[in-house]
N, C-alpha and C positions, 0 to 999 in steps of 0.2 A: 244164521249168517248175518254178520251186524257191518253189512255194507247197504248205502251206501255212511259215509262217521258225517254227525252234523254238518259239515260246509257241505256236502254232497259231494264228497269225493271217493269214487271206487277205488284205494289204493291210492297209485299215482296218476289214475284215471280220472275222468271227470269234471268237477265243476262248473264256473260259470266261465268263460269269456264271452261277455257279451256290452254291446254300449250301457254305462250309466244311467242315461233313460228309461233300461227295462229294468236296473234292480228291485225299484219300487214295486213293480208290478210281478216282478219273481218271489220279493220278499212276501207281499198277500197274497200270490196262490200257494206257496207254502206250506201258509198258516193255515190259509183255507182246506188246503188238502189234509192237515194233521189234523186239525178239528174235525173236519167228516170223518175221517175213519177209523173215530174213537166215536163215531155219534150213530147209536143202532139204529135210529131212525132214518140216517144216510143210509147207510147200506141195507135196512130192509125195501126204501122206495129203488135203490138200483139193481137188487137181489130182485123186485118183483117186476121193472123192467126186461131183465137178463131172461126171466122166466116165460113171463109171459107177453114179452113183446118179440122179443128175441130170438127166442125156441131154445134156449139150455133147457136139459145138459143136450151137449149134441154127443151124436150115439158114437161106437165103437164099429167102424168095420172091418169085418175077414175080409183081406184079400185074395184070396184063394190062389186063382193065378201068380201073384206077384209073389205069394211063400216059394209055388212050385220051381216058379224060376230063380229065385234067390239059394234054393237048395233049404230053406228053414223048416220047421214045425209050423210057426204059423203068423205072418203081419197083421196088424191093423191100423187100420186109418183115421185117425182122430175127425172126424168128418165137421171140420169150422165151415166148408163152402155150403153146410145146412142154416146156416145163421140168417137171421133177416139181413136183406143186400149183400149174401152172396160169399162173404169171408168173416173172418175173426175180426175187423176192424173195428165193430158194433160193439164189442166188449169197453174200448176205450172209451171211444166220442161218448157213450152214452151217460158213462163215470166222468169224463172232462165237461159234458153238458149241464149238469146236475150241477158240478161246482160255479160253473158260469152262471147260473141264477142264484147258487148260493151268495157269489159274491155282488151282485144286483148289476150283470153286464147283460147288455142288451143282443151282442154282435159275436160271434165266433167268424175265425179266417182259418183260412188250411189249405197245407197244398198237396198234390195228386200230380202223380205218374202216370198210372195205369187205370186209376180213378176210381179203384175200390175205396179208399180213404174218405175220397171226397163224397161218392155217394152213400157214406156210412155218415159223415158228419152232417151234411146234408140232409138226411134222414132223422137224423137226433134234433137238426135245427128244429126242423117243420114239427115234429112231435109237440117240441117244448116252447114254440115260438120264439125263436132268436133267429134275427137278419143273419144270413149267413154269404157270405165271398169265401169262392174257392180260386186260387191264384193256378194255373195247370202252364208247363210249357208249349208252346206254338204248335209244335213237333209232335206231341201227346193230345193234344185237343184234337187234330186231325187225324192218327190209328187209332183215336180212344171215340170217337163220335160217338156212338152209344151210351158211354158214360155220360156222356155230357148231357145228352141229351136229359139220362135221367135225373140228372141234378138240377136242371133247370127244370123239369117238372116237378120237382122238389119246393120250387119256390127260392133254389141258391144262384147268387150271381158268378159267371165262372167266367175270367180274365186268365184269356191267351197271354202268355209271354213273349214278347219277342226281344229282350237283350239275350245277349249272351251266347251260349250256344241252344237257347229254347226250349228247354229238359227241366228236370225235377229241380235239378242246382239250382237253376236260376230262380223259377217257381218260387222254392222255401225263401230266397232270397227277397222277393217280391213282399212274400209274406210276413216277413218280418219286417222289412220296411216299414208295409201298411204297421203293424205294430205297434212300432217305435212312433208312429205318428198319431196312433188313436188309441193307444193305451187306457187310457180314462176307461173308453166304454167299449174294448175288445179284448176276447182271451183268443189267444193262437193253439189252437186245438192239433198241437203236434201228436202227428199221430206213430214215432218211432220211438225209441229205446234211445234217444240223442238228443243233443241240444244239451241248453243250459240245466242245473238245480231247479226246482225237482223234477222236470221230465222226465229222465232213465227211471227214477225212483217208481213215479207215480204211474207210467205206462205199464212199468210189468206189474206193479201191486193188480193194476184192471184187467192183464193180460191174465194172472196167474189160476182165476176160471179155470181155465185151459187145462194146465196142469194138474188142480186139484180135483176136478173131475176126470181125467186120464187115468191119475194114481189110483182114484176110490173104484173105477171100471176096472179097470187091472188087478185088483186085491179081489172085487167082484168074481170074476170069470177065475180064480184060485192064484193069484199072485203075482211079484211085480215083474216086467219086463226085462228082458236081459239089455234093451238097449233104444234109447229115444230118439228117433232123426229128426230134424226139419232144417228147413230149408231157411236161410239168413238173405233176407234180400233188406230191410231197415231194420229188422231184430225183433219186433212186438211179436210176431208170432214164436218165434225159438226160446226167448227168455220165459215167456207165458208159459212154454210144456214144459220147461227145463227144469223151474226156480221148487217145483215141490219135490223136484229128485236129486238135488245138491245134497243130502244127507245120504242118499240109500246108494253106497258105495260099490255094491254089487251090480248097477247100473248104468250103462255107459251110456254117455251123453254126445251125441256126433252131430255138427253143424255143417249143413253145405250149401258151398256158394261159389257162382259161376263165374269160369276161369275163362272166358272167350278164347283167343287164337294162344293161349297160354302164360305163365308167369315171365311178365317181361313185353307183352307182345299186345294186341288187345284187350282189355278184360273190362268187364264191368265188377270185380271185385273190388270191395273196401279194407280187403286186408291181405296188400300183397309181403311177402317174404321184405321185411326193412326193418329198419333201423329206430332205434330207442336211443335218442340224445346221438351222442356222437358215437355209438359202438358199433362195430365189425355190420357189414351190410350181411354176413349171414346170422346176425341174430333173429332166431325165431318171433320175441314178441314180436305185435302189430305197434305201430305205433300212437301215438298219445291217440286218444280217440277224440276225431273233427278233422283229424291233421295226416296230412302224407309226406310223406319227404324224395323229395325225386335228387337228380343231381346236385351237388354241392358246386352256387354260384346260380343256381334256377330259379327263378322267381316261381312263387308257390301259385302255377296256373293249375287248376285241377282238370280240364278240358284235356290241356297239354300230357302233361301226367300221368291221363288216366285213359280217356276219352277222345283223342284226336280229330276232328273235323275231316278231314282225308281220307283216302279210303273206306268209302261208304260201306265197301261190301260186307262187313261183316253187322248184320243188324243187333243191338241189343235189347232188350225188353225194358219197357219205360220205367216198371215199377224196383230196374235195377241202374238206375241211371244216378242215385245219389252218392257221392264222396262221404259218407260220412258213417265213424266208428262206433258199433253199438261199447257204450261205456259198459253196461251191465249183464255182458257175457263173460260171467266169471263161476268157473267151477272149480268147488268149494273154498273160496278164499281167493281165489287165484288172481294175477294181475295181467294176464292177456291170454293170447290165442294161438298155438303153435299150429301150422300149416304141415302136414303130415298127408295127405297124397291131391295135388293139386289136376283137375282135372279138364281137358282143352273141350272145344265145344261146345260150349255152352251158351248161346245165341238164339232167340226167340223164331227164327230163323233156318236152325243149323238143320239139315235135314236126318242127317247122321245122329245127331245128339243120345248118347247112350239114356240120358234122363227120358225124354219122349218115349223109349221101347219100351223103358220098363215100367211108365206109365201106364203104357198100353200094354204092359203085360197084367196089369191091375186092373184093368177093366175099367180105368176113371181117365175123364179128360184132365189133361194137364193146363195147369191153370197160369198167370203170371206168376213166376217166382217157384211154382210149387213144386212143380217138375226136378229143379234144381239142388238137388240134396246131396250130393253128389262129393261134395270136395270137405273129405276127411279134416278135421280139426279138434286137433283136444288144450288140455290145461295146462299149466303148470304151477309152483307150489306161489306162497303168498311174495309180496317184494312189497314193501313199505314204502311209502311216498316220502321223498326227505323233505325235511319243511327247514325254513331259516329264517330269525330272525331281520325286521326292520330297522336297518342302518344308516343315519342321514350324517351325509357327508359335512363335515364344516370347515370353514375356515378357509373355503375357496371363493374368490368373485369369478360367474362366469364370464364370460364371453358377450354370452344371452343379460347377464344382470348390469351387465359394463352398457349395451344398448340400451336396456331400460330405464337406467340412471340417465344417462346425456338426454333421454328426451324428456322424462322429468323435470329436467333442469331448465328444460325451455319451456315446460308448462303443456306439453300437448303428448298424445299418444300415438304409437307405434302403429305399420301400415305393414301387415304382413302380407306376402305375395305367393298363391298356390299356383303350382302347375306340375303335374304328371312328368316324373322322367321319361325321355323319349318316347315324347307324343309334341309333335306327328312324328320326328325322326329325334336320334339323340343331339346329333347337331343340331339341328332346329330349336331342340329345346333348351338350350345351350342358352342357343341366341336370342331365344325370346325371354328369358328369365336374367340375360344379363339386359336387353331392353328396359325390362322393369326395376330394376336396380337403379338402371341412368337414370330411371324418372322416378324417383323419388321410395320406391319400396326399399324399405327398415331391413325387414328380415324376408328370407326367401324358406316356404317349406315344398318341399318337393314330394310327393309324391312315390311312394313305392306302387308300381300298379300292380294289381291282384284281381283275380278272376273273380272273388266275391266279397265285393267292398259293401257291405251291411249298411253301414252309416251315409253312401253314396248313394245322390242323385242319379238318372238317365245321365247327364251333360259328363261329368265325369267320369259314370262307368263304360261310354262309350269311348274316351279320352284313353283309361287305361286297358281296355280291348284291343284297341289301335296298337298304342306300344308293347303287349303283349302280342300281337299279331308281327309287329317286327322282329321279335326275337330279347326285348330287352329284359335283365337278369336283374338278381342283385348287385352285382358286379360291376352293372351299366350302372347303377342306380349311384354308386358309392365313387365312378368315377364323374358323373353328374357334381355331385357336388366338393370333388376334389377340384376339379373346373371352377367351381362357382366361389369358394374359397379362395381359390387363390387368386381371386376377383377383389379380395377382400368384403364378400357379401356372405354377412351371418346367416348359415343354412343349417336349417332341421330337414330332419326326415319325418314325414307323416307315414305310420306304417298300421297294418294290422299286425294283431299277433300270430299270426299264424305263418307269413314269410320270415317275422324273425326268428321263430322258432326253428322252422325249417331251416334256415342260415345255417343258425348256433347263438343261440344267443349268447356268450361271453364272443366270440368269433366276431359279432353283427355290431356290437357297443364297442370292439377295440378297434376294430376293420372304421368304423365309422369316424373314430378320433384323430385317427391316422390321416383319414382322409377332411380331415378339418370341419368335420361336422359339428355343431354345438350341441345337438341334441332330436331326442324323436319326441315325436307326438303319438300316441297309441291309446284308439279312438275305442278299443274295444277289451279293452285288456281292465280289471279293476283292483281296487287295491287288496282284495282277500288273493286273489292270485299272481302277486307282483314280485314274489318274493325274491326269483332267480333272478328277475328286469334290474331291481334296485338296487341288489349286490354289481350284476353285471355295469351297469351304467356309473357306479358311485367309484369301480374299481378303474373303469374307463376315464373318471371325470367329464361326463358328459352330462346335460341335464335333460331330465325327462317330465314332462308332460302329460298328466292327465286329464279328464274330462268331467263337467259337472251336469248337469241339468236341470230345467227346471223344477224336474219333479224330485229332485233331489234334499231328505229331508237337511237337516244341521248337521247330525252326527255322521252322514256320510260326507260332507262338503268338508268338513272340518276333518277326516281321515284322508280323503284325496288331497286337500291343501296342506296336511303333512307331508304326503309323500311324494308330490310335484318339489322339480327343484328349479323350473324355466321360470313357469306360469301356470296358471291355473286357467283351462281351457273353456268358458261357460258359453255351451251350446243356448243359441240364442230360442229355440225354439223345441217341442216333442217332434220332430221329425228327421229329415236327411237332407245333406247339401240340396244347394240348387239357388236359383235367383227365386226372389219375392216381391211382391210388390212393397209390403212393409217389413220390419225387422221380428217385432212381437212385444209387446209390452212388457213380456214377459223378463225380457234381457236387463233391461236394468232394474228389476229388483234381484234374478239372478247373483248379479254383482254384486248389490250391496250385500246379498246374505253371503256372498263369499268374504268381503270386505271385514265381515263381524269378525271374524273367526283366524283370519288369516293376512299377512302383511305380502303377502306374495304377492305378483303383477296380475290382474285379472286381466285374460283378450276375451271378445266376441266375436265367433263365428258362426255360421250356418246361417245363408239368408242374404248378407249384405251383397247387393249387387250394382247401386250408385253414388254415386259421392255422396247425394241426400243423403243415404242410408249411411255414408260410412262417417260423416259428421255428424249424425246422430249419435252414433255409434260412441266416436272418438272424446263426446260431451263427460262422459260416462266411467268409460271404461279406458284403461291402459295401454290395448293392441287393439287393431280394428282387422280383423283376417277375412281378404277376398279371395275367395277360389273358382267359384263355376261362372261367374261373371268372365272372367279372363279365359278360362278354359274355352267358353262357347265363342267366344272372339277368334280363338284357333281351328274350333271345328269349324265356321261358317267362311271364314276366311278363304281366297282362292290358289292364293300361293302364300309362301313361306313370309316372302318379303312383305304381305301385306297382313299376315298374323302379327308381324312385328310392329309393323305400323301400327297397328288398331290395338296391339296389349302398351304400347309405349304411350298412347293417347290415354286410355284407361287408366293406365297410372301415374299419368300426369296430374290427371283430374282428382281422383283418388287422393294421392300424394297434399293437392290444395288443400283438397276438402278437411284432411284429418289433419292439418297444420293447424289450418285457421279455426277449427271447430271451436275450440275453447273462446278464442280472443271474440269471435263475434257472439257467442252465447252469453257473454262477460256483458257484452253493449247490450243487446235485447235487455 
């Protein structure tokens, strides 16, 4: 099987979307992962971990009962809860620990559900000495105390979560963050079959133990299985028994994964019955994997979606709380997952649950996740990812470049103004973003809010909870800045990839033109995977916006400053929105190495929160963009009218500071 094809894409599955900041750090573990497991030395020190730290191989069990009542010959249990700490997780952390001192990191982070994860990573920390943070939700560290406990005997630091709705989502979210900010000397010890290149890759290559001891027991006792179950709660365990029986045709391979009050209804599933791009809502595949798509006009909230805060009564198990698509569930060739008998019930909870009886008709306790095997899914044949050429629009001034020029002309740079669509209300947001317009902000980006803003501080992702907690769409989002347009105030849209995708992305770049948009900003999206964005946006004429970073070398800076057509976005810092005391030193060399390369506008963001900072800023650089300064003005704020008052002061100030920056920097 020659998935996943060098960029790391399954098919039409896969890749990276992920900020700028972590290519770097994607593109050395990589390397590092292809070097070890071409290096016998690598894999004889994790082959004698696995052995004898471990306990592989772990054995084969009859279940005697669970044949009688399935009506079979005869089951067996691939027994991973024999593993040291309790599950298959050990296979991974131990293989991702190994690379983490190969690459001379001091620090692994990881996040936990139900907290097998974390006290397996945790366990590999203290083995090989590496600090280890385990990020767990609020909600999880409380049914999970026992874990916790044993991770902090461990010697790991484990931080509750309290944004969001307090679960795994938010956790992995945390977790990357930390990331994104301490890269240099942290590897994020994902422990599923998801995420960016090489993840999906590199979990099941550790997972796959699994399977090739199953196959070689099975050949053992006189030959292969008629048919493999497990259970899909994040995928490392199913791909692991799966990936040595994608060849043996006479093999059937069945994935199950719990369908709560059923399809449509509660569920903690990640692959309900939807939609591939824009086709018929009864198509089988799952869609793009990370990504769900709910109504058309929904802001992609996965809580909403998925997981509703309401109706508490139906409880689900922690370790099945995450949104997100195993990439590298594909039998033989295949490009997704057809849903063939979906089954209700299935709640950590549910007393009835047919999975619990006939756990207990096997004679084994049912474990998180393990119980649930239950919901029938097979393959289907190969489907090609379309790829398309990079097309740069010419011969157009924008909108965006018409501003950048008139302030040019006066010798100073651009004051761009964030704020969240409808937060706290859409009216309100109206009004506070035409506030900042009267006083002196250039360009306005708004905000699409999303339940898992990556590159987002606390100030912000609290800002878009709010507005997602009122009900606003993309819909609201596009009539926000028809509003602010017809204000005559140049507006973008700051978005992730994953609400435009859900939109439609040709649908989201025409929809947006319509509505007098200049362009998006898209924080997380990068140039290997742009390809539909910049046909879509080039056909729209709108212009789009990528992100650099500091740790970003030449030849990536000089491929985003191709395919930017605003500006070029140079995160001022390794981490995520929010106010700072300083900007970072790091901002204005940023610039200049964009500068080398490319004639485009450079702005600074992430970081500036006072005029100080934003005339520093403006000495430098083309655009000066404040966001969580203004935002936290609105959250602290007591009523409407006095958020406007204190964003109108802010960008009064603001407004000076980035005027005058040049002219007094001239005098000094």
């Amino acid at each position: 099987m020659d998935l996943p094809d060098a960029s790391g894409h399954f098919g039409r599955y896969g890749g990276r979307f992920v900020p700028e900041a972590l290519v770097a750090a994607l593109d050395e573990l990589d390397d590092a992962f292809r070097k070890a497991w071409v290096d016998d030395a690598f894999h004889a020190e994790l082959d004698t971990l696995l052995h004898e730290y471990s306990g592989r191989p772990t054995p084969l069990t009859p279940a005697v009962g669970l044949a009688k009542a399935f009506g079979v010959a005869e089951v067996l249990l691939k027994r991973e809860d024999l593993n040291h700490t309790g599950s298959h997780k050990i296979n991974n952390v131990l293989g991702q620990a190994l690379l983490t001192k190969r690459m001379g990191k001091t620090r692994v982070i990881a996040e936990t559900g139900a907290g097998q994860h974390g006290v397996a990573t945790a366990t590999a920390a203290a083995l090989l000495g590496l600090e280890c943070v385990v990020y767990m939700g609020q909600e999880d560290t409380q049914r999970q105390a026992l874990n916790v406990a044993r991770m902090q005997l461990l010697g790991a630091k484990v931080v509750p979560v309290t944004t969001g709705s307090r679960t795994l989502k938010d956790a992995i979210n945390e977790a990357m963050r930390d990331w994104v900010t301490n890269v240099a000397s942290t590897h994020y010890l994902l422990g599923t079959v998801a995420g960016p290149a090489p993840f999906p890759e590199m979990v099941r290559e550790f997972h796959r133990v699994i399977g090739k001891e199953t196959r070689q027991q099975c050949l053992d006792r006189g030959g292969l299985p008629d048919a493999v179950v497990a259970c899909i709660g994040g995928g490392s365990n199913a791909i692991g028994i799966f990936y040595d029986f994608l060849d043996d045709a006479d093999v059937g391979l069945y994935g199950y994964e719990a369908a709560g009050d059923g399809i449509g209804h509660r569920t903690s599933r990640r692959n309900p019955v939807g939609r591939f791009g824009r086709r018929s809502a009864r198509d089988p595949f799952v869609p793009v994997a990370g990504r769900r798509r709910a109504d058309d006009g929904q802001s992609f909230d996965l809580r909403r979606s998925g997981l509703p805060r309401r109706r508490a009564r139906a409880r689900v198990a922690a370790g099945l709380r995450t949104c997100s698509l195993r990439r590298s569930h594909r039998r033989r060739g295949d490009g997704g997952l057809r849903v063939v008998l979906p089954h209700r019930g299935h709640h950590s909870s549910h007393r009835k649950c047919a999975c619990r009886r006939r756990c207990a008709a096997a004679g084994k306790t049912a474990g998180t996740g393990g119980e649930h095997r239950y919901q029938h899914v097979r393959t289907r044949g190969q489907r090609r990812r379309d790829r398309c050429g990079v097309l740069r629009a010419g011969g157009r001034v924008s909108r965006l470049q018409e501003v950048f020029a008139a302030a040019r002309a006066e010798d100073r740079a651009l004051l761009i103004g964030y704020m969240p669509a409808g937060f706290p209300t859409w009216v309100d947001a109206v009004a506070i973003v035409s506030a900042m317009v009267e006083n002196g902000v250039d360009v306005v980006e708004i905000g699409l809010p999303y339940s898992d803003p990556l590159m987002d501080g606390p100030v912000i992702q609290a800002a878009a909870d709010q507005a997602l907690a009122n009900g606003i769409n993309t819909t609201d989002v596009l009539r926000t800045v028809q509003a602010l347009a017809d204000m005559g105030a140049p507006t973008l849209i700051m978005s992730y990839w994953n609400p435009i995708e859900h939109f439609g992305v040709d649908r989201f770049a025409k929809d947006l033109a319509q509505a007098g948009g200049v362009g998006v900003i898209t924080p997380d999206i990068i140039p290997e995977e742009a390809q539909d964005w910049i046909r879509a946006t080039d056909e729209a004429m709108i212009d789009r916006v990528f992100l650099v970073a500091p740790s970003s070398p030449r030849a990536r800076i000089e491929r985003v400053a191709e395919i930017s057509t605003g500006f070029v976005y140079a995160a001022s810092t390794m981490g995520v929105t929010g106010t700072r005391a300083s900007v970072g030193a790091d901002a204005a060399d940023l610039v200049s190495r964009v500068r080398e390369v490319t004639r485009q506008p450079v702005c600074v963001g992430l970081g500036v929160s006072t005029p100080q900072q934003a005339a520093e800023v403006a000495r430098y650089a083309d655009g000066v963009i404040v966001g969580s300064a203004f935002v936290r003005l609105v959250l602290e704020a007591k009523t409407p009218a006095a958020a406007v008052a204190d964003v109108a002061a802010l960008a009064a100030g603001m407004a000076a500071a980035v005027r005058s920056a040049r002219k007094q920097g001239a005098q000094k």
